[in-house]
Structures are given as structure tokens and as C-alpha cells.
Residue, then its C-alpha position, 0 to 999 in steps of 0.5 A: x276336424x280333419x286335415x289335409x296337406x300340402x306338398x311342396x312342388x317349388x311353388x313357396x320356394x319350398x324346394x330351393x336347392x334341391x336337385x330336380x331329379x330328386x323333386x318328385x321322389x321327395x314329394x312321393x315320399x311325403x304323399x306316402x306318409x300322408x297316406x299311411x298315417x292320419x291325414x285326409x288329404x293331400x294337396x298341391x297349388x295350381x301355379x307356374x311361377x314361384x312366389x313372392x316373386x318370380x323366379x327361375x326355380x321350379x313349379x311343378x304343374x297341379x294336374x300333372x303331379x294329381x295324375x302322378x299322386x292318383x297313381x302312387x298313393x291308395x286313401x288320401x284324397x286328392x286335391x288343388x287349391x286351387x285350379x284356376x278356371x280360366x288356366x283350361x278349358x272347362x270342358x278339357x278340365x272336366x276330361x282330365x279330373x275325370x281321368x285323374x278320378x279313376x286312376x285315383x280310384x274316386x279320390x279326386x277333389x276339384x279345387x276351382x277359383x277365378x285365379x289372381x296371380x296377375x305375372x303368370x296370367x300375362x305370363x302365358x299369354x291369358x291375357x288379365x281379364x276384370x275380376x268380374x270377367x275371371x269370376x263369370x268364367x268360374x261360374x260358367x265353367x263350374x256349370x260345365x264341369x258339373x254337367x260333363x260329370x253328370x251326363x257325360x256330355x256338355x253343352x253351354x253357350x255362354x258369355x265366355x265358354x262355349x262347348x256344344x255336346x263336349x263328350x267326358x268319358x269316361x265320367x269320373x268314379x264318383x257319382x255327380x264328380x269330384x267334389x267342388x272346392x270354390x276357393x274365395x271370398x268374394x263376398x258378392x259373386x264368389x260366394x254365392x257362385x259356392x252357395x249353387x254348386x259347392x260341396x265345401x268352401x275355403x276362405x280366410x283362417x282370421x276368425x273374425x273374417x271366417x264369421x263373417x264370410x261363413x254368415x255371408x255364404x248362409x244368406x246367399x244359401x238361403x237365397x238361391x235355396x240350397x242347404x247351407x249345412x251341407x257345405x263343409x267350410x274349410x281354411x288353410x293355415x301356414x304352419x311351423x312348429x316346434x316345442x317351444x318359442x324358440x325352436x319356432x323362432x329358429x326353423x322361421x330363420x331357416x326358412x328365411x335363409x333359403x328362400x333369400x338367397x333366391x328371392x328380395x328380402x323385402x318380399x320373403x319377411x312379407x311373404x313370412x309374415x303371414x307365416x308367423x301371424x297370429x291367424x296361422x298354425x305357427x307356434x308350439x303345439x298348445x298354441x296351434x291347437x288354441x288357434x284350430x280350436x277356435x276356428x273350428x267352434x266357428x264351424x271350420x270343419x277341415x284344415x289344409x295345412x302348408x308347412x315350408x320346410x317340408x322338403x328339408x326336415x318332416x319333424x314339424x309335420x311328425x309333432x303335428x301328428x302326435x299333438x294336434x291332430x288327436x286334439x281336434x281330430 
């Protein structure tokens, strides 16, 4: 199993009452232990309001902080999860990937879904198209991508995007592109649109549910004729740990006060909830590692793991790092 990791950027009210001059070097700082040590990965959300709610504290943006940690980190990969297709043009996103992938060396990942937070859309002025609409740009704008990557040039002329002989150079380090992350588990459209292009997927940690959606995506692999083994299943998993119950208990009540000192209470122990729920990596390190386990014999081949309190206290990343990653590794 390998392991990437979030890095707080604002969005999960992870960097409540943190002056903004500091922001990026905290999360420099936290890419460089990423870097030096064991993780494979580091990621960032691609979202410009906060959440459980909308808030005025910061969101810094996904490729703006891609292009910053290509620049100051020199292993891990780099990765969104994810780019909301219909936030860029694709063949303008392809540009910028390929651009981010050579600062990087060849360590860009694509993370790409249909997006879904509904206030940020309208927000912006993107207006909030039908879910079949965001999921056929998606497959319209993966197709771009791929092409642009590949040839250099793009030219489609779709439903939704039309690009006539779009020219990306330079193409990206890696050959073919950055990797294709398709986030999502819609069972009918998502998918398949990952079972054509997908190099890795990333749905539900709920075992029962990564079964299900893991067999849907075997059929539909089957059916448009690529190999289902060749794509890396992946989930992520929120995490606070700590040695014991109440250690655990005690850093949730943290995290809960920062975060309801900006936002309704109401929404916070929602958004907690799923922190602490019985599908996350919450819990002393036997715990965690029983849960990975799990979803690992079911074919979870990479774990992306947020931890809210890593801006304030890096302990619970660092005891990670000692005890669950050697387990599973």
C-alpha cells in the first residue's frame, strides 16, 4: 500500500487563526517532511470556499500551490483531488499540468472529477449544470487532455467543448501525461468514464462500498475493453490519531473548537462526524492499521490521508509514520 498526503491549504478550516503570511511557508514545511520521509504523495483540494460552510477564511488555490510545490519539493508526487473539469477549459488545464509537470521534473498527477460544491459553482458565475451535463464535460475534457498530452495538439468538437488544433507545448515530462486520477463513484457514467482513461480511481473507504463500486468498474472495464488490473484503486481517509481512545478524543475536541469559533456548530459535528466514523483513519494506531488492512485485502492499493490538525500539531502525522505506514507499506 503507499500513502500520499493532504496538505492543509484553508479549505477544512485547517488553518483557522493562522496569519496569512505564514500559510505557505507552513505548508512548505509540511511538503518538505512529506518529501524527505515516507510518503509517496502529497495533495491539495481543488476548491475556493471553505467548508462545511462558506466562510471568509482562506482557500488557497489547487494549481497555484501544484505549481509552488513542483518548484520546492524533488520526490513526492503531486496531486489535486480533485480538479473540477468544468472550473478550466481543458485544453488550458492541459497547458497548465503540462507546465507544472516539467517544473516538477514528471511528478504531476491529474486528479479530475465533475465537481459538486453547488455555492462555489454559482459563486464564480459557472452557473450549476445537471449532473449529467458536469459528468459529459468530464469525459470531454478528459478526452482533450489525453489528446493535448500525447500529440501536443487538441482538437475536439463536442457537446460541450470545442477546441480546434489547441497547441501544448511543452507536453509534459511524462509520456502519455500526468497520470489520470477520475474521482467519483457514480456507478453509470463515472465509472466507466474511469474504466476508458483512468490510470488510478478514487471512491468510497466504506469497505462494503469500495467492493461494490471496485466490481462495478471490473464490469465496465470489461466492456469497453481495457485491463481492470492495470488501474490502481485508491481511497481517501480522514485521520486523528493518537495512542489511546482518549488522546483521539481529546485532539477531535481541538479540532472542534477551532473550527466552531468560525463556522455553525451544527455543520462542524456534521462535517466531524465523518472524521471519527468507523470508515476513516481515526483511532489508535491498531485500530487504523485493522481499518487500512481491510480495505487494502479488498484491493485499495494507495491511501490518501487528510489529518485537520496539521497545521497546529504534526505529532499525529509523525506516529503515522512510525506505526502504520511499516505495517502496511
Amino acid at each position: 500500500m503507499r500513502f500520499g498526503l493532504f496538505i492543509p491549504q484553508g479549505w477544512r478550516l485547517d488553518l483557522v487563526d493562522i496569519p496569512t503570511a505564514q500559510h505557505w511557508p507552513l505548508m512548505s514545511e509540511l511538503a518538505a517532511h512529506a518529501d524527505a520521509s515516507c510518503w509517496d504523495s502529497v495533495w491539495v483540494y481543488d476548491h475556493f470556499h471553505t467548508v462545511p460552510v462558506p466562510t471568509d477564511e482562506a482557500t488557497h488555490e489547487a494549481w497555484s500551490l501544484m505549481a509552488a510545490l513542483a518548484a520546492t519539493t524533488s520526490r513526492v508526487k503531486l496531486g489535486q483531488m480533485c480538479t473540477a473539469m468544468s472550473y478550466r477549459n481543458p485544453a488550458y488545464l492541459a497547458k497548465v499540468a503540462a507546465t507544472v509537470d516539467v517544473i516538477s521534473g514528471g511528478r504531476t498527477q491529474m486528479g479530475i472529477g465533475g465537481g459538486w460544491y453547488e455555492h462555489e459553482w454559482r459563486a464564480y458565475g459557472y452557473g450549476f449544470p445537471s449532473a449529467g451535463e458536469r459528468l459529459g464535460r468530464l469525459d470531454e475534457g478528459v478526452q482533450i487532455m489525453r489528446d493535448a498530452w500525447r500529440d501536443g495538439r487538441a482538437t475536439l468538437d463536442g457537446k460541450y467543448y470545442q477546441v480546434n488544433d489547441a497547441i501544448v507545448a511543452p507536453k509534459p515530462l511524462q509520456d502519455g501525461g500526468p497520470p489520470l486520477w477520475i474521482a467519483g463513484g457514480g456507478e453509470k457514467v463515472t465509472l466507466k468514464i474511469a474504466a476508458k482513461y483512468a490510470r488510478y480511481t478514487n471512491f468510497s473507504s466504506a469497505p462494503e462500498e469500495f467492493a461494490r463500486k471496485s466490481q462495478i468498474m471490473a464490469d465496465h472495464c470489461r466492456d469497453v475493453g481495457t485491463d481492470y488490473g492495470a488501474i490502481v484503486r485508491s481511497a481517501n481517509f480522514n485521520a486523528v490519531i493518537g495512542q489511546s481512545e482518549a488522546e483521539v478524543k481529546d485532539r477531535l475536541a481541538r479540532i472542534r473548537a477551532r473550527q466552531v469559533s468560525k463556522a455553525d456548530a451544527t455543520a462542524v459535528d456534521a462535517m466531524l462526524a465523518n472524521v471519527a466514523s468507523p470508515d476513516s483513519a481515526t483511532g489508535t494506531p491498531e485500530q487504523v492499521i485493522e481499518r487500512l488492512t481491510r480495505l487494502r485485502d479488498l484491493g485499495c492499493e494507495y491511501a490518501i490521508l487528510y489529518f485537520p490538525e496539521a497545521a497546529y500539531d504534526r505529532s499525529g502525522i509523525e506516529l503515522f509514520e512510525r506505526e502504520v505506514i511499516p505495517a502496511l507499506g
